[in-house]
C-alpha positions as CSV (number, residue, x, y, z in Angstrom):
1,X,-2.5,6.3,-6.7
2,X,-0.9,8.7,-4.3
3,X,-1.9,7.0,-1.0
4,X,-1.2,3.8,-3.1
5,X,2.9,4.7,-3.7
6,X,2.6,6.0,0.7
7,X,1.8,2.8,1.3
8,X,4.7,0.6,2.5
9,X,6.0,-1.9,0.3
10,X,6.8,-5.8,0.7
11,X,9.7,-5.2,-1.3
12,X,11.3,-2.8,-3.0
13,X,14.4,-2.6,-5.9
14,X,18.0,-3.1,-4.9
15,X,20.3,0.0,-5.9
16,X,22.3,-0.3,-9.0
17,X,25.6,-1.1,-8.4
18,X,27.6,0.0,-11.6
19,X,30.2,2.0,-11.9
20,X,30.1,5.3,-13.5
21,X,32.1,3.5,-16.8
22,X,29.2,0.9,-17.1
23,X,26.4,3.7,-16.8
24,X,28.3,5.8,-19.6
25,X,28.5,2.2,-22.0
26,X,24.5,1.9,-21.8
27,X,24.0,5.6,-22.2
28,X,26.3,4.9,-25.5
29,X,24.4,2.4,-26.9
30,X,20.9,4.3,-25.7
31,X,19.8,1.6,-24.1
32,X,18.1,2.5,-20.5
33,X,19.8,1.5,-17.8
34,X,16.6,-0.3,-16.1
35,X,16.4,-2.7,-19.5
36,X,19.7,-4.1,-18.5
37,X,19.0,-4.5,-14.8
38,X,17.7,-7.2,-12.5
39,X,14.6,-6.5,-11.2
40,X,14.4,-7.8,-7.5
41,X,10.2,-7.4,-8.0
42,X,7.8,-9.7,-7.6
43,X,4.6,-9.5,-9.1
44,X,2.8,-9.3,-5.6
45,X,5.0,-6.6,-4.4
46,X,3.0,-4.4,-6.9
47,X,0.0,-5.4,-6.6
48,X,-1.4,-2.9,-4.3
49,X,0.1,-0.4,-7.0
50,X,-0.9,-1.4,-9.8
51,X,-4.7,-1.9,-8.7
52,X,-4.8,1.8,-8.0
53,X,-3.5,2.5,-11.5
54,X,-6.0,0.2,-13.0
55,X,-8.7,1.7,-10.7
56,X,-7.7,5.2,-12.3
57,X,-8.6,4.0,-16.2
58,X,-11.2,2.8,-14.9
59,X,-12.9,5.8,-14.1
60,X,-11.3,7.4,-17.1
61,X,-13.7,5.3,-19.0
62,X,-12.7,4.2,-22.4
63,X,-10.0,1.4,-21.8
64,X,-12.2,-1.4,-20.7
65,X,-11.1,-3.9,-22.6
66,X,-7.5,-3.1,-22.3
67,X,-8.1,-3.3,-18.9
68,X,-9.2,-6.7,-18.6
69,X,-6.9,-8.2,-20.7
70,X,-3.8,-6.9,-18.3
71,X,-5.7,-7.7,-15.3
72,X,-5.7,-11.6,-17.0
73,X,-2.0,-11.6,-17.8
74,X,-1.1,-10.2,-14.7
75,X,-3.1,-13.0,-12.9
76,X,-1.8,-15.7,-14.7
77,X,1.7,-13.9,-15.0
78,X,1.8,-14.0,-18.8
79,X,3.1,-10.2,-17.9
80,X,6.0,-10.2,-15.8
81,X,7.2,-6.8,-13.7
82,X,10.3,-6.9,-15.6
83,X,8.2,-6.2,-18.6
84,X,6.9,-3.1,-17.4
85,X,10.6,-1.8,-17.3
86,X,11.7,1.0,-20.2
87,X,13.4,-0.5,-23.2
88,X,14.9,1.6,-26.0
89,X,12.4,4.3,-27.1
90,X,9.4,3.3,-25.0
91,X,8.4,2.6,-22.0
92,X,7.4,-1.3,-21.5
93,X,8.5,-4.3,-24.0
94,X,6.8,-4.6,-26.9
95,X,5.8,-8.4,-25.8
96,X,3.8,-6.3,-22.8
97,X,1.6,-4.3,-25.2
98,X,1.1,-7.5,-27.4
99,X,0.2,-9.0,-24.3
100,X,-2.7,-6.4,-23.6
101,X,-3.2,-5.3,-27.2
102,X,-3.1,-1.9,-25.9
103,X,-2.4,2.0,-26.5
104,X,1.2,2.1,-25.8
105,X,0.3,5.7,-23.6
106,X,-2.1,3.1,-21.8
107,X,0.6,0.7,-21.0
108,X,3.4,3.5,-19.8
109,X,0.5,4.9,-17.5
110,X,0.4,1.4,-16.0
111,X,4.0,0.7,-15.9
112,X,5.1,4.1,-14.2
113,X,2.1,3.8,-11.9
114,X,3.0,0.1,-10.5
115,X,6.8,0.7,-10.6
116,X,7.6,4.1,-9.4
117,X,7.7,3.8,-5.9
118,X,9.3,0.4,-5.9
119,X,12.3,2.2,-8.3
120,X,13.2,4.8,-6.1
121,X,16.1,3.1,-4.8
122,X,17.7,3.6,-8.1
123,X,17.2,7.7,-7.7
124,X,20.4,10.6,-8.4
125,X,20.4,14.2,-7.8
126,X,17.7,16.5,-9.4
127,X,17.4,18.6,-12.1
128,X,15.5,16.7,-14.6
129,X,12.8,14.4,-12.6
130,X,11.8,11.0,-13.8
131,X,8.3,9.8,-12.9
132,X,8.8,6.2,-13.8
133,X,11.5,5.6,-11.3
134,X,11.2,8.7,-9.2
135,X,15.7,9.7,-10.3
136,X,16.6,13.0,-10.7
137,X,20.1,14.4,-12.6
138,X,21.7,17.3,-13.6
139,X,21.3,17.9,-17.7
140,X,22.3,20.9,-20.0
141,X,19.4,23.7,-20.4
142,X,19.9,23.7,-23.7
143,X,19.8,20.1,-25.2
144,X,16.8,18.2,-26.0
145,X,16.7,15.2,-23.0
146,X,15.4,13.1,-25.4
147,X,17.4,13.0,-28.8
148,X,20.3,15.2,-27.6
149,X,19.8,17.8,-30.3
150,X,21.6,21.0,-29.0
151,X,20.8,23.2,-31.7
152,X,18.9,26.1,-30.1
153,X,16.7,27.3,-33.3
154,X,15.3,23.8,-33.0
155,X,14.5,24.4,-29.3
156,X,11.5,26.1,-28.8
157,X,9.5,27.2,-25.8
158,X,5.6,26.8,-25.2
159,X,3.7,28.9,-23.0
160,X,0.0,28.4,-22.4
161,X,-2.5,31.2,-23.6
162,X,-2.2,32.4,-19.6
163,X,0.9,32.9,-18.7
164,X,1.7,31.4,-14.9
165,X,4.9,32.8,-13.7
166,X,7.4,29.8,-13.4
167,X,5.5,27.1,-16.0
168,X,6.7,26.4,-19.4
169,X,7.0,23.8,-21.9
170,X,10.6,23.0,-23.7
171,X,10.0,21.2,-26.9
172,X,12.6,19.9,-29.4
173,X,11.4,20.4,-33.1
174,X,14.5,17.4,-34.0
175,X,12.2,14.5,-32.4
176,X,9.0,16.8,-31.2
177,X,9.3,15.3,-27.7
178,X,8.8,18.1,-24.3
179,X,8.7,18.2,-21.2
180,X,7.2,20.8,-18.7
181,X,9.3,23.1,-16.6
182,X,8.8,24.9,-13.2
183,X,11.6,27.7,-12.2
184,X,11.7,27.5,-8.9
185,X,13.5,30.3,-8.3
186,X,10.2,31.8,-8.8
187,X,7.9,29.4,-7.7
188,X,9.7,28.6,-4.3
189,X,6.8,26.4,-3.0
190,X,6.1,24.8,-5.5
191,X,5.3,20.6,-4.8
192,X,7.1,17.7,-6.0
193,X,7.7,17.3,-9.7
194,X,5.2,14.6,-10.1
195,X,2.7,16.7,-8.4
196,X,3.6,19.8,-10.2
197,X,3.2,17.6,-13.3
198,X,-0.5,16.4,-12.7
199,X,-1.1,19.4,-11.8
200,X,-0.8,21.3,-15.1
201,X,-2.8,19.1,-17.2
202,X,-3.4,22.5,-19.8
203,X,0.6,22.4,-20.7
204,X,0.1,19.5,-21.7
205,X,-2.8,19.8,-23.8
206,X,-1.1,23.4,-25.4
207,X,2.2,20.6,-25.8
208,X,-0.4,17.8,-28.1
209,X,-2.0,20.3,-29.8
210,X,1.3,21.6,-31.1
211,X,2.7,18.4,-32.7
212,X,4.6,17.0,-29.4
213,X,4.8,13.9,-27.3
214,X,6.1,12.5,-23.7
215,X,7.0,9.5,-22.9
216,X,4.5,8.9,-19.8
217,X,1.3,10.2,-20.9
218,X,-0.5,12.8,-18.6
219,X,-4.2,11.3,-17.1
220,X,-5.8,14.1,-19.2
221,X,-4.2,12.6,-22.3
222,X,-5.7,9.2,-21.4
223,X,-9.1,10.1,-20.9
224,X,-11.8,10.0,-23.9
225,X,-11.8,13.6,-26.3
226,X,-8.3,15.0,-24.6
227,X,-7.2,14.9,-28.3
């Protein structure tokens, strides 16, 4: 998938153009700012992509028929890349998993894995990392990214059984949603988040096995027995 996103693109998205008032209205209605932009995709322009990710649950094993039926929609574009794109609370339309009568953590692999290089136009400065769109943006330590909750009793922090110097999981216990964290004042060479992230593949299984959930499932959490 890597050499898939190095690859260069026919096309790729146009940068938003809002203003910082119009960013602020969609964050009030929690509605994702892709849902309400035009996507300047076309379904060939991810085709390269979106093989690799299909090529991945293949060898996974276990999604066969999931991955048959998007490969038929795709083809005879009953599954649009604009479909792929997040909408409130999840991460492709709900018409996209009735499409492929799918997992929705199957679907959200998909989506991230055919539109993140083509998205990073859209991309901000870092601090949280998004791996569907490849944006980064400063956010308060402590406040859940996901709800908002900024209670700190109901912000916990996970550590695996070993300890790595750097790694940890923030959880909120409002909406049980985490996400893994790397302090790179300590881990100064550490990779890129998205490489950090499929790197740790045990955070997230200590994160499941607790009672929480992320957005963009991690490959271990796709393949057969990870739960």
């Amino acid at each position: 998938m890597l050499e898939s996103w190095a690859r260069p693109s026919k096309a790729e998205a146009r940068p938003l153009r809002w203003t910082a008032s119009e960013c602020e209205d969609r964050w009030q209605r929690e509605v994702p700012l892709l849902s309400e932009a035009a996507l300047s995709i076309s379904p060939a322009d991810l085709d390269d992509r979106l093989g690799a990710s299909l090529e991945i649950l293949t060898q996974i094993g276990g999604h066969e028929d999931v991955i048959q039926r998007f490969a038929h929609a795709w083809a005879t574009g009953e599954i649009s890349p604009a479909m792929l794109l997040p909408t409130k609370g999840r991460i492709g339309t709900a018409r996209l998993e009735e499409a492929v009568a799918g997992p929705r953590d199957v679907v959200s692999f998909l989506a991230c894995g055919a539109l993140r290089p083509a998205l990073d136009a859209y991309c901000g400065q870092r601090r949280l990392a998004c791996h569907m769109c490849g944006s980064g943006w400063v956010f308060p330590r402590l406040q859940c990214p996901f709800c908002g909750h900024q209670t700190a009793k109901d912000l916990v922090r996970l550590d695996a059984e070993e300890k790595e110097e750097g790694y940890f999981i923030s959880a909120c216990k409002q909406c049980h949603g985490y996400i893994k964290e790397l302090d790179r004042r300590v881990r100064w060479n550490a990779g890129s988040a998205l490489i950090e992230d499929w790197g740790s593949p045990h955070l997230d299984l200590v994160a499941v096995h607790a009672g929480y959930w992320r957005p963009i499932p991690s490959l271990i959490q796709l393949a057969r027995g990870a739960w």
